[in-house]
C-alpha positions as CSV (number, residue, x, y, z in Angstrom):
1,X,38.8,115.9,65.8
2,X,40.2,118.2,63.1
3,X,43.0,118.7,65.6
4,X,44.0,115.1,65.9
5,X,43.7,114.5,61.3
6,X,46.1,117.9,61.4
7,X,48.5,116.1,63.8
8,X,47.8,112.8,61.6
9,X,48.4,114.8,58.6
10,X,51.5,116.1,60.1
11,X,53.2,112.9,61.4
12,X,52.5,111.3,57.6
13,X,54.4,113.8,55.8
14,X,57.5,113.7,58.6
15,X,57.2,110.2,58.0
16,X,57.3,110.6,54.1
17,X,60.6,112.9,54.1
18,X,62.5,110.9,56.3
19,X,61.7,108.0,54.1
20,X,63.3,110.4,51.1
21,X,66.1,110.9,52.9
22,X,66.6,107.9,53.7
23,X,66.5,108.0,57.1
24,X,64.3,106.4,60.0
25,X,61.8,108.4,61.6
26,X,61.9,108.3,65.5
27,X,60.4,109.4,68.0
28,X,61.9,112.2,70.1
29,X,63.1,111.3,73.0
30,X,66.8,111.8,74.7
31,X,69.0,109.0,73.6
32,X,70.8,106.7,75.9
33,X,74.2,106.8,75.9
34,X,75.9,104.1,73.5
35,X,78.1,101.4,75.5
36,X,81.4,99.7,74.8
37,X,80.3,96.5,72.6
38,X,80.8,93.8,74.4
39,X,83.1,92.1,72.0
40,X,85.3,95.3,72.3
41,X,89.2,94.3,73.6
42,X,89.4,94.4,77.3
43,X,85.7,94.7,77.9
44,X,84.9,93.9,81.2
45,X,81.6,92.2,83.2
46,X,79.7,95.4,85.0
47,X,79.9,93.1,88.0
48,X,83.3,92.3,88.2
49,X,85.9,93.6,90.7
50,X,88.7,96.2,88.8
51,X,91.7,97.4,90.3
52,X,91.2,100.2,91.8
53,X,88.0,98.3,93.6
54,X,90.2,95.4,94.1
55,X,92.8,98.0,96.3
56,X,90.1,99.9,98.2
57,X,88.0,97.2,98.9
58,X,91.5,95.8,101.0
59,X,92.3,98.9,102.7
60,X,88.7,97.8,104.1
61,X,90.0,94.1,105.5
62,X,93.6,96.1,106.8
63,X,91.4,99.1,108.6
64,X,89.5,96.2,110.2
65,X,92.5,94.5,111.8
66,X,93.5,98.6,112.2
67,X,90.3,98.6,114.9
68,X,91.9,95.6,116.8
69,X,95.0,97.5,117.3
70,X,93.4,100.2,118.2
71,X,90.9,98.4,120.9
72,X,94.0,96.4,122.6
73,X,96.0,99.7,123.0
74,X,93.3,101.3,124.4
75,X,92.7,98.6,126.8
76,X,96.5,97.6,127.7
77,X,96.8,101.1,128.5
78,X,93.4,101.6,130.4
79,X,94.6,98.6,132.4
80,X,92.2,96.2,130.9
81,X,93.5,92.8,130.5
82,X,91.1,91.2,128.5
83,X,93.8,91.7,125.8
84,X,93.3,88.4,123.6
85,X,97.0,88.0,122.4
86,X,96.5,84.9,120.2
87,X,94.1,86.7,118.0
88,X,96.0,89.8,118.0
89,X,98.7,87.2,116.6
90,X,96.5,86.4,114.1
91,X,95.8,90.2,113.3
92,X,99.6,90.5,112.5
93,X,99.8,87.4,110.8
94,X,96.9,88.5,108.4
95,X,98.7,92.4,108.1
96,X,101.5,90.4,106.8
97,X,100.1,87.7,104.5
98,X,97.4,90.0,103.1
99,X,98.2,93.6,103.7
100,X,102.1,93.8,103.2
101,X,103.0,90.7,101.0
102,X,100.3,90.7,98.5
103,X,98.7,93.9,98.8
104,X,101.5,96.4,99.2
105,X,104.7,94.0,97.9
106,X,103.2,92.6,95.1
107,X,99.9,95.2,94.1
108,X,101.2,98.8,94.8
109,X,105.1,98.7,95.3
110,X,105.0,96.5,92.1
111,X,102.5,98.4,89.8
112,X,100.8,101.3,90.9
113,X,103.4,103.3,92.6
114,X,106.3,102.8,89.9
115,X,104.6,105.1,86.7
116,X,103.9,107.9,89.2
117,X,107.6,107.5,91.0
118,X,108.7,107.7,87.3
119,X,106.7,111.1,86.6
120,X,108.2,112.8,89.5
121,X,106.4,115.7,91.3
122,X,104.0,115.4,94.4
123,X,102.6,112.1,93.9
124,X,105.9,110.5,93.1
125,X,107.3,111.7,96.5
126,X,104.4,110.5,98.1
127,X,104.8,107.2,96.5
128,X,108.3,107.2,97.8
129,X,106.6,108.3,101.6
130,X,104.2,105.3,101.0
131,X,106.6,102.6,100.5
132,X,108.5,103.7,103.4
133,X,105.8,103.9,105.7
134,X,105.0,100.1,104.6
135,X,108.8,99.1,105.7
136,X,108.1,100.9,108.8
137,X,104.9,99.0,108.8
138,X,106.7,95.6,108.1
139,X,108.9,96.3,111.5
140,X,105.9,96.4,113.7
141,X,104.6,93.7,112.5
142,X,107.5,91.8,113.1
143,X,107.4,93.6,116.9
144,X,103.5,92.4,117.6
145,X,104.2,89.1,116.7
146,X,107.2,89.2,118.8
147,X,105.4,90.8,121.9
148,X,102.7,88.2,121.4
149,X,104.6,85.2,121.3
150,X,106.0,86.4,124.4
151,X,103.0,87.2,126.1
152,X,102.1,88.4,129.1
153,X,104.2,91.8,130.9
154,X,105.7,92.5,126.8
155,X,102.5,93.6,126.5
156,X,103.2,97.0,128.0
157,X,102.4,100.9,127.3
158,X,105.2,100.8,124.6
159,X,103.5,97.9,122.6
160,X,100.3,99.8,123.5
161,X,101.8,103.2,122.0
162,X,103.6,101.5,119.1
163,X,100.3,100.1,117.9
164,X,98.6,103.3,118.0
165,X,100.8,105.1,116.0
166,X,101.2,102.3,113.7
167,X,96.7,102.8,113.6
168,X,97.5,106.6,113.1
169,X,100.1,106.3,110.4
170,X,98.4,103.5,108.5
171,X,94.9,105.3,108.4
172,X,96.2,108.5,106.4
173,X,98.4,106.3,105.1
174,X,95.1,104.5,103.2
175,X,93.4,107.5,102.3
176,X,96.1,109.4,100.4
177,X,96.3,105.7,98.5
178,X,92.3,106.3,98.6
179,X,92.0,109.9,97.7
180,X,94.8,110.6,95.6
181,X,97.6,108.0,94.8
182,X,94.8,105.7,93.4
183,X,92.9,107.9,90.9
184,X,96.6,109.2,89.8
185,X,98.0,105.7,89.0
186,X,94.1,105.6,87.3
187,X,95.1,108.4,85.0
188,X,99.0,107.7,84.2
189,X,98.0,104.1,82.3
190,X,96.0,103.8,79.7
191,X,92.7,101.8,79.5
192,X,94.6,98.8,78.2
193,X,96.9,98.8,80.4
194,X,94.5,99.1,83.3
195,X,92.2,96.4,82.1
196,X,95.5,94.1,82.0
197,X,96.8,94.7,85.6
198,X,93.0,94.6,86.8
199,X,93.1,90.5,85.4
200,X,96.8,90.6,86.6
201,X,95.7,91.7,90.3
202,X,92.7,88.8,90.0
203,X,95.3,86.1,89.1
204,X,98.0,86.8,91.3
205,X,95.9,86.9,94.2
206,X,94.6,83.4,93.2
207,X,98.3,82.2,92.7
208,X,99.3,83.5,96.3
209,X,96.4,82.3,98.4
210,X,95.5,79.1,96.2
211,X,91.6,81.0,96.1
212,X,89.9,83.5,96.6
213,X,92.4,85.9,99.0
214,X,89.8,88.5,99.4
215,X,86.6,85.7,101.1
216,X,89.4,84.5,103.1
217,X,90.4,87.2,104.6
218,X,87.1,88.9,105.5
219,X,86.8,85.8,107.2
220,X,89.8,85.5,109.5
221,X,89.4,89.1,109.9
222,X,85.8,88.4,111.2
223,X,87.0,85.5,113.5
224,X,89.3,88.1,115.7
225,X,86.6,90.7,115.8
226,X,85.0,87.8,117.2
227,X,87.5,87.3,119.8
228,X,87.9,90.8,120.7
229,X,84.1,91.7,121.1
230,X,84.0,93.8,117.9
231,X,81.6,91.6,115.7
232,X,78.6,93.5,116.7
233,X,78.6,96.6,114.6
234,X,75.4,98.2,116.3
235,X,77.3,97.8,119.8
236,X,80.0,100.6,118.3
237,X,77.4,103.2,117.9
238,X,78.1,105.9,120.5
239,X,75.3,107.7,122.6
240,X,73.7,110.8,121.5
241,X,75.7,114.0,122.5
242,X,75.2,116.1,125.9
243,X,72.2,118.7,125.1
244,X,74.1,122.2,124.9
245,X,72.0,124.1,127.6
């Protein structure tokens, strides 16, 4: 009891100097860090998508349609003919629409390669590797959709090898965007600028696809998994390893 009117006793005068001071007594206890008010200039919803999310979240939808290349060279060359050509159209049509029009044309040859071009040094030669890799990209997909129009014995071991290395280009290609060119672009702006392109990226992909480009892609992406027997993500799980004796 004497214990708790010392600690009473104790809390009152605390109490009473901080009052003198002119300051608030409170309790001790870490403080949470302080976030941008919401009225602050270029404040953004926690929920919604910013451009570095916006450009990652893409290179998902392009490694998609990546797989279906990959599966239809593996089979044309395994002799499989279960090869469905329209929706590999439709893969190539979707690379071009989506990946190289609006998402390499008008996103990262437009914006986010240009200040680190500008700056010189390793990333602005690999910005200058990535943009030709995406002409070189921009040639096979004019060759699938040639092949598949045509149909039938054009789809031979060269298509089959052309999309695979296509697949193998385009997949570093990604994760140097992913891993290095992305977070570089990041730092060369400044948090104005990067809140302005992030509503810039939002609007022009509403202006190129009439809505939202990103729902309609995951869906015509999903529709050729569909047709190609990937939809079942479970079914791509591969069996446990041989036991090492």
């Amino acid at each position: 009891m004497a214990r708790e009117l010392d600690s009473a006793r104790r809390d009152l005068i605390v109490a009473a100097g901080a009052v003198a001071l002119g300051i608030a007594a409170t309790p001790l206890v870490a403080a949470e860090p302080k976030g941008r008010d919401d009225s602050d200039e270029g404040e953004h919803d926690a929920k919604e998508v910013l451009a570095v999310e916006d450009l990652m979240r893409e290179h998902g939808v392009l490694r998609r349609a990546l797989l279906v290349y990959s599966e239809a060279s593996t089979r044309i060359l395994s002799g499989n003919k279960d090869v469905p050509l329209d929706a590999l159209a439709r893969t190539a049509v979707l690379f071009r629409t989506f990946g190289e029009d609006y998402h390499e044309r008008a996103l990262e040859e437009q914006h986010v390669f240009v200040p680190l071009i500008k700056a010189g040094g390793t990333n602005g030669a690999l910005a200058k590797t990535l943009t030709s890799q995406h002409q070189r990209g921009r040639e096979i997909t004019d060759y699938v959709t040639a092949v598949t129009k045509k149909g039938g014995s054009a789809a031979d071991a060269a298509f089959a090898h052309t999309l695979a290395s296509f697949v193998r280009m385009y997949e570093h290609h990604a994760a140097i965007e992913d891993t290095i060119i992305f977070p570089a672009w990041k730092r060369a702006i400044s948090a104005e600028q990067y809140d302005e392109l992030s509503d810039q990226f939002e609007d022009l992909e509403h202006k190129m696809f009439g809505k939202d480009g990103f729902e309609d892609a995951l869906t015509r992406i999903a529709s050729i998994e569909q047709a190609f027997g990937l939809s079942d993500l479970a079914a791509m799980t591969p069996p446990a390893p041989p036991r090492i004796a």
